[in-house]
Steps between C-alpha positions, in 0.01 A plus 500: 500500500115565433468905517208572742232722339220707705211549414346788335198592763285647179520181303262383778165479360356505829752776636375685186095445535562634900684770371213641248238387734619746744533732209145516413394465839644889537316602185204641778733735636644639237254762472579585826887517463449741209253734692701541785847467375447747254352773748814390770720567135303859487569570879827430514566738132308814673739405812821635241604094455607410150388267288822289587450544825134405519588180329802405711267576792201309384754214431681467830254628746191340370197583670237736430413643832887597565557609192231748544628632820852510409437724217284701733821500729753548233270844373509634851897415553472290772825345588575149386483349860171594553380372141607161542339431846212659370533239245617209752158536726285540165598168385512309799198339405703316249652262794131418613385411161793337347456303836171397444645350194720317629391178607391443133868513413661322743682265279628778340881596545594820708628621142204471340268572791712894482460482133158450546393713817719791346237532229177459704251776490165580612367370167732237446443390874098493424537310190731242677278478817206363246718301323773330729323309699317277269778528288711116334707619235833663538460779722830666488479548138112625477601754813813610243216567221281676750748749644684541158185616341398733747823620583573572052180721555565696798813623320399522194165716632734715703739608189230566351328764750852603506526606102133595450367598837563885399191437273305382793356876696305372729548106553146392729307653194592198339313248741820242499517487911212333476670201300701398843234468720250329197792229494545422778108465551499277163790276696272472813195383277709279339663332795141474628395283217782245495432502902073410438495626856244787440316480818805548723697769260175704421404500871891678587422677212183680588636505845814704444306742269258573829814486714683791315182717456462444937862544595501814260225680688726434780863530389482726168829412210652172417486318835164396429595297224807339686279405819202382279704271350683356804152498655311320167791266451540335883133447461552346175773234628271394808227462292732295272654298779115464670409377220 
């Protein structure tokens, strides 16, 4: 009887060329892995976490913004309840964006659809939401590349805040939150090219800056910014759909 034999996914050339596509297509936000996850390392060290700790944390939780505030909560000995639904409403976002996804990996398993939404993060979902949709080659694979990349960094960044981020007196002297906000601008001018649809993205554009500098005057803090950009984007969809 003739032994069966299964294949071996990375001697697929094309399995292989998706996988480093999605690879380099993370290179962008590497910068902004280091920045952050290095200052989140820093936090979490002045919180009293070790550098074990810090990396077991950086590796399980996985996500900036609730790392941040679970160090914050873990320094002023909150109890462990309260941390993780802290944690649980911080990332909720996760289910709207890895649903957004979605339909572009609908012939996906279930197995590999968890595999794949367990890794998605606000970069990694703005890279993908560019990408995806014009997207032929193997998409399982160049997702694997994207999220591995970004996810190598994040840890890697957060150890090291963790061992050096004693050095490091006063962190926003060294400019790096800037880097998060200057990638994700870079992603939006890139998705804006491969789109060629400059009058309708610069119009929401220009409109959501005047929306949050309005609804400010009105409603001062961050709910300017989440109204302008429910406001800019409807408008943007019916002039889409008008269209």
């Amino acid at each position: 009887m003739k032994a069966e034999t299964k294949e071996n996914p990375w001697q697929s050339t094309e399995k292989k060329a998706a996988f480093m596509d999605g690879v380099y297509a993370c290179v962008p936000t590497l910068l902004g892995y280091l920045s952050i996850g290095f200052a989140a390392g820093v936090v979490a060290k002045t919180a009293g976490l070790s550098v074990l700790e810090i990396t077991l944390m950086s590796l399980f939780l996985y996500a900036g913004s609730a790392q941040f505030i679970a160090a914050s909560m873990i320094g002023a000995s909150f109890s462990v309840i309260a941390i993780a639904i802290t944690i649980f409403f911080i990332n909720i976002r996760h289910l709207l964006m890895t649903a957004a996804l979605a339909p572009y990996l609908k012939n996906l398993s279930i197995g590999k659809n968890i595999l794949i939404g367990a890794q998605v993060t606000d970069e990694t979902f703005g890279v993908a939401a560019n990408r995806l949709p014009n997207m032929n080659g193997n998409r399982f694979y160049w997702m694997l590349g994207l999220n591995i990349t970004a996810y190598i960094n994040w840890v890697l960044a957060n150890v090291l805040g963790g061992l050096f981020g004693e050095l490091v007196t006063d962190i926003s002297a060294l400019g790096i939150d800037f880097a998060l906000p200057a990638m994700f601008a870079g992603l939006l001018v890139l998705q804006m090219i491969s789109r060629s649809k400059y009058a309708i993205d610069l119009t929401v554009a220009l409109l959501a800056i005047a929306l949050v500098i309005g609804v400010h005057y009105l409603i001062p803090g961050s709910w300017s910014v989440i109204i302008a950009t429910l406001i800019a984007t409807t408008i943007g969809m019916v002039i889409k759909q008008w269209k």
